[in-house]
C-alpha positions as a printed Julia matrix, in Angstrom:
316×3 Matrix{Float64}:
  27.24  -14.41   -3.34
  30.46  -14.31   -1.79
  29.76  -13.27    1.33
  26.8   -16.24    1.02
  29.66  -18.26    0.51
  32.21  -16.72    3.24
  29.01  -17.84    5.73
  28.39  -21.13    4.46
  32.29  -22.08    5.06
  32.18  -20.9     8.52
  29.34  -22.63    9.15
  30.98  -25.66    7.96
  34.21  -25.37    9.56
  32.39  -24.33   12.89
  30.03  -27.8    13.51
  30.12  -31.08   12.29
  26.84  -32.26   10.57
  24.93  -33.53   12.94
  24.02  -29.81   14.56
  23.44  -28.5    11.22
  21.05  -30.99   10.51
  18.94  -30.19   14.12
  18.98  -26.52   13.17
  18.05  -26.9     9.55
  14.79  -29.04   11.39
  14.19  -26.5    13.73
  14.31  -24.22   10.88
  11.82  -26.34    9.27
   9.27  -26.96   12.17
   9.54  -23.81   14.24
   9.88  -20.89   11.34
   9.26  -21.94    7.62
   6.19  -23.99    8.52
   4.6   -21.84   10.92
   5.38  -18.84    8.66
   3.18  -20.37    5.66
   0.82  -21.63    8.24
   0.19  -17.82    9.42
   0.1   -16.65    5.77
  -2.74  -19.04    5.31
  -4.96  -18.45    8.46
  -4.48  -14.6     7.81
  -5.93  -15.39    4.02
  -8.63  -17.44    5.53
  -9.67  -14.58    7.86
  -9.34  -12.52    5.01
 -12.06  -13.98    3.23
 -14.16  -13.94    6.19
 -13.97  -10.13    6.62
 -14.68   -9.6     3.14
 -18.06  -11.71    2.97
 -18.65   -9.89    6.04
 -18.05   -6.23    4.98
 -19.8    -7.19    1.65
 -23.01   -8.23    3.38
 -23.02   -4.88    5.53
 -22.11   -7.24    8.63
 -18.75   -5.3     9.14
 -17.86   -1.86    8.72
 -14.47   -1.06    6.32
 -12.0    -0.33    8.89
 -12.18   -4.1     9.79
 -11.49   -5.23    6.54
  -8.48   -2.65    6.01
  -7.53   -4.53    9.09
  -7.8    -7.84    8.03
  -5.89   -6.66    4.81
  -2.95   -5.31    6.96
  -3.01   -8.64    8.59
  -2.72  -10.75    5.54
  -0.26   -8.87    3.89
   2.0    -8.59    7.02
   1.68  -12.46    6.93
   3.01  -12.3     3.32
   6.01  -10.06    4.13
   7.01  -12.19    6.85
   7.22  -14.77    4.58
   9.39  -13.62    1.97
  12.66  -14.26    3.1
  11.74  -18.24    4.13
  10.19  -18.56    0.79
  11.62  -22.26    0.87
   9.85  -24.76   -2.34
   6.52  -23.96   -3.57
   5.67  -20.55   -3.12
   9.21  -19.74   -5.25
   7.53  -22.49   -8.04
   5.31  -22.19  -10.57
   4.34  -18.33  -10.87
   2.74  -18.6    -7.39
   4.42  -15.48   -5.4
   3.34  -13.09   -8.64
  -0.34  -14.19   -7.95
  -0.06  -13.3    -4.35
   1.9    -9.87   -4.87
   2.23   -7.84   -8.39
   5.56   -5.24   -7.31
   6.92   -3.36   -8.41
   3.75   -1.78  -10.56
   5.66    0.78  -12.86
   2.63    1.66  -15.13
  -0.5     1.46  -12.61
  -1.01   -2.09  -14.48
  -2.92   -2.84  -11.47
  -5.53   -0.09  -11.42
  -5.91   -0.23  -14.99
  -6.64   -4.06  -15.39
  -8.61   -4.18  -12.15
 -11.44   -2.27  -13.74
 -10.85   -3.29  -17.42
 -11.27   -6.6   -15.79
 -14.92   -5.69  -13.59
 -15.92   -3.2   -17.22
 -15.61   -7.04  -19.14
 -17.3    -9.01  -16.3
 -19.71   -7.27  -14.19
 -20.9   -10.11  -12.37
 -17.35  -11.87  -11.98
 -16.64  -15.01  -11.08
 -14.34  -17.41   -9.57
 -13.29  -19.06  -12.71
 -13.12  -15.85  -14.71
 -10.51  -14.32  -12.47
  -8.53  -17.72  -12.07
  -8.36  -16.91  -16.05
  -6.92  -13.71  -15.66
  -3.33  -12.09  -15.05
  -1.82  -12.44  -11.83
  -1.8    -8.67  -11.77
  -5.32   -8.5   -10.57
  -5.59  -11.41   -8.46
  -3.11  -10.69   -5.69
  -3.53   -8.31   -2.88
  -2.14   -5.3    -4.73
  -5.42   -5.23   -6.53
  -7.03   -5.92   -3.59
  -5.39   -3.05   -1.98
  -6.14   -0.98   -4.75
  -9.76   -1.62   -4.63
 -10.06   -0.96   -0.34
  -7.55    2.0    -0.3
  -7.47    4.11   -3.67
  -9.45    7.73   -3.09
 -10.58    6.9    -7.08
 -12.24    3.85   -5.99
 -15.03    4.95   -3.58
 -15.09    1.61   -2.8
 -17.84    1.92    0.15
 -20.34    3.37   -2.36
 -19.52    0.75   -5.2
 -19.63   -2.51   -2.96
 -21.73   -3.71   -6.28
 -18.99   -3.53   -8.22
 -16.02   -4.67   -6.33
 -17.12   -7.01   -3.71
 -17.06   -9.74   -6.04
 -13.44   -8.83   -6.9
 -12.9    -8.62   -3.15
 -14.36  -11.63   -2.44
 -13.06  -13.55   -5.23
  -9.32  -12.55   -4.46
  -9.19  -13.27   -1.22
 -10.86  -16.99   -2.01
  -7.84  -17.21   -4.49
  -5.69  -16.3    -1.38
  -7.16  -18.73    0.34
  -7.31  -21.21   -1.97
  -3.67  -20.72   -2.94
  -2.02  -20.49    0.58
  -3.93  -23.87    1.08
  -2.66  -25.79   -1.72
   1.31  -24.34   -0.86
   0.41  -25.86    2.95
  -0.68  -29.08    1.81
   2.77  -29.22   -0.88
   4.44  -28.64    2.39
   3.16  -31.2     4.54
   2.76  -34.09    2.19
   4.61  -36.84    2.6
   7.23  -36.04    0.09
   6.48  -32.6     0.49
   9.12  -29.46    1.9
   9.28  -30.22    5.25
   9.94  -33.99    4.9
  12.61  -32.78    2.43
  13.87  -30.37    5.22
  14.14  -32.7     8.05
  15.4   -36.26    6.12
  17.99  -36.71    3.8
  19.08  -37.71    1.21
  16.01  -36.68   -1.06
  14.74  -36.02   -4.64
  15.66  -32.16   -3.38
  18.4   -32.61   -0.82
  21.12  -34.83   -0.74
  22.19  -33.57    2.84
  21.49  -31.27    5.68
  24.48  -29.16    4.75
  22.47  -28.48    1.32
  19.06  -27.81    2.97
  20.66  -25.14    5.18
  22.44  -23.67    1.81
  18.75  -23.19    0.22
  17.03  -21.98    3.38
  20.1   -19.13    3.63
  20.17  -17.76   -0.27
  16.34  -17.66    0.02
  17.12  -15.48    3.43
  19.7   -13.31    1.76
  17.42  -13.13   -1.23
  14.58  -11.82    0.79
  17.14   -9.04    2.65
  18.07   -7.46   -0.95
  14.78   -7.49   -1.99
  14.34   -5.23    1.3
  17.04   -2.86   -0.53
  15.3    -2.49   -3.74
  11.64   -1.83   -1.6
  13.29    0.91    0.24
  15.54    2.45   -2.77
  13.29    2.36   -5.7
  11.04    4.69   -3.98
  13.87    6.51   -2.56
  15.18    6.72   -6.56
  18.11    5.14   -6.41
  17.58    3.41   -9.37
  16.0     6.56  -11.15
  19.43    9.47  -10.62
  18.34   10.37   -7.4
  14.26   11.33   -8.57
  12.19   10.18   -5.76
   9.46    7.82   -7.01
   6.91    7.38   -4.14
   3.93    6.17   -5.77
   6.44    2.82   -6.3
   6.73    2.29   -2.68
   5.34   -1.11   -1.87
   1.56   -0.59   -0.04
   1.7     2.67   -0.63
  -1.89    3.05   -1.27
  -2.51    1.54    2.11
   0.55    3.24    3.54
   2.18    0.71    5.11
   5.76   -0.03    3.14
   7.19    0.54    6.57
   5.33   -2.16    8.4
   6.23   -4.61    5.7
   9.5    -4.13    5.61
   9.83   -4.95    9.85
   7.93   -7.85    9.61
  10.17   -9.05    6.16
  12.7    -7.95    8.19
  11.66  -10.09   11.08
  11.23  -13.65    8.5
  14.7   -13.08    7.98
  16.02  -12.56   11.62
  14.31  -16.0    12.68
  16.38  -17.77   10.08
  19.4   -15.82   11.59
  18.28  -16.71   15.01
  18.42  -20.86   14.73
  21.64  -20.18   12.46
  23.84  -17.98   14.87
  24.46  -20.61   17.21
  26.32  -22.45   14.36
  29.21  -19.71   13.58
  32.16  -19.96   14.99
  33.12  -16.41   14.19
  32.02  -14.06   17.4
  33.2   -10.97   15.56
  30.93  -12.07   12.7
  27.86  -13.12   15.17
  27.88   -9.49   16.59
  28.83   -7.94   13.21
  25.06   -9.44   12.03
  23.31   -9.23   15.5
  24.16   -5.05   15.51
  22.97   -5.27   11.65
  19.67   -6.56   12.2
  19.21   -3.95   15.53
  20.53   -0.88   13.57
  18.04   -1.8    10.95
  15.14   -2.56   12.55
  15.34    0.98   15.1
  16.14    2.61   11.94
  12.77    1.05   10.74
  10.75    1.54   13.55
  11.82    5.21   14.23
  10.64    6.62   10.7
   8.19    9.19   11.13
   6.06    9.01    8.22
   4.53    6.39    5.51
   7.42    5.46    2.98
   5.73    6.97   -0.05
   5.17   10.76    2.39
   9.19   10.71    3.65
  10.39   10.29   -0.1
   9.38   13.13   -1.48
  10.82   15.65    1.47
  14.66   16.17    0.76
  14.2    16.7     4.4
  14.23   13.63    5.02
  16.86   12.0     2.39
  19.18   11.59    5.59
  17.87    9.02    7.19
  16.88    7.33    4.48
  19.78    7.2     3.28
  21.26    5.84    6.37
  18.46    3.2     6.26
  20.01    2.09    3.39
  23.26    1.87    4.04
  22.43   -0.43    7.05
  20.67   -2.49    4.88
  23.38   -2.51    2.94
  25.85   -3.45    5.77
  23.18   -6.47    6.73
């Protein structure tokens, strides 16, 4: 918080308000709303590949594809997680992490044993646990599944969560763009949320540095940093579908386009290429991992460089 704090003076000292009210609007219009825009067209494609794979028009790699798609779209998000989607429970129904007890594999089919031909309704009445896309990733990825010889049993699961993907990024989009919604809020002031730009930019930032410490516990919980040192992979975020890493870059990336509009506002250089050599050490560290998340934990092999990862994310 106070290094929040140390960033939010310099920005203050270093422009009067006028530019920090065009880059909390381009903040607005060129990365917040386009990044729930993409969450919700991935969701709506989603949906499509699911019908499709459930009525044998579309084989399964497609719709681990379309998965990969809509969850990168959900990672990218997190750190610009700006009104709604921080509201009302709504981020728990999309994702259900971290899943200490396998709630998710255990209420997924307690749910289908209950209601074998489920419906929309019925899972709107259940726990957020099963109605985000760790259950759906469960369903598409887990060995225990067997998913293509059950489509009877799951596809209306599959189906159904994706609609309430759908469904959900849909209503978040319209909260946005209504005309008291988020980005009017973003881009006017004063209002019932802001009562100036210098506010606005405040709330987009501790959302940003929010969504880079979250990126800290994804990689160290695994790693067991909060367990003395005992590697826990199977609490590696995706690891089912073995892609923690790729979630991570493209968090990583939602965060770097708030940083992006924002640089150009500190008057500190040493600070600017303190944070640019952050995000780059981070993000090769990222790319240059050899292995799934959940695979590198368990090799003290590799404890290194994860380490080091950390660190770095750390220092960001």
């Amino acid at each position: 918080m106070q290094r929040l704090m140390l960033l939010i003076t310099t920005l203050t000292l270093a422009a009067c308000s006028n530019p920090r009210q065009e880059v909390t609007t381009q903040l607005a219009d060129q990365v917040l709303l386009p990044a729930h825009q993409q969450w919700h067209s991935s969701n709506a494609a989603l949906l499509d590949s699911s019908r499709a794979w459930c009525e044998g028009e579309q084989d399964l790699a497609s719709l681990k594809q379309a998965f990969h798609h809509a969850q990168s779209a959900w990672s990218h998000l997190q750190p610009l997680m700006v009104g709604p989607l921080s509201e009302g429970n709504r981020s728990w129904q999309v994702q259900f992490w971290p899943d200490k007890r396998n709630m998710v594999a255990r209420q997924t089919e307690a749910l289908l044993d209950e209601f074998a031909n489920l419906d929309q309704q019925q899972l709107a009445g259940a726990s957020v646990v099963v109605q985000g896309l760790t259950a759906f990733e469960y369903v598409v990825f887990d060995e225990h599944t067997a998913v293509a010889d059950n489509r009877e049993r799951y596809c209306p699961l599959l189906t159904g969560i994706a609609r309430h993907q759908q469904q959900l990024s849909k209503a978040v989009l319209a909260l946005w763009q209504q005309p008291d919604g988020v980005l009017g809020q973003l881009t006017a002031f004063p209002n019932d949320r802001y009562a100036n730009a210098d506010e606005a930019l405040g709330g987009i930032l501790r959302v940003q540095i929010t969504g880079v410490d979250t990126l800290k516990k994804k990689l160290g919980t695994p790693m067991g940093r909060l367990n003395n040192g005992v590697p826990q992979p199977y609490q590696a975020e995706a690891w089912r579908s073995r892609h923690s890493t790729e979630n991570l870059l493209a968090s990583l990336d939602g965060a770097q386009a708030v940083w992006e509009r924002v640089r150009s506002l500190v008057g500190d250089a040493q600070l600017v290429g303190d944070i640019d050599a952050a995000y780059k050490s981070v993000r090769d560290k990222l790319a240059t991992l050899p292995a799934p998340l959940m695979e590198l934990v368990q090799d003290p092999a590799n404890q290194a460089q994860l380490q080091s990862l950390y660190a770095d994310l750390d220092a960001l």
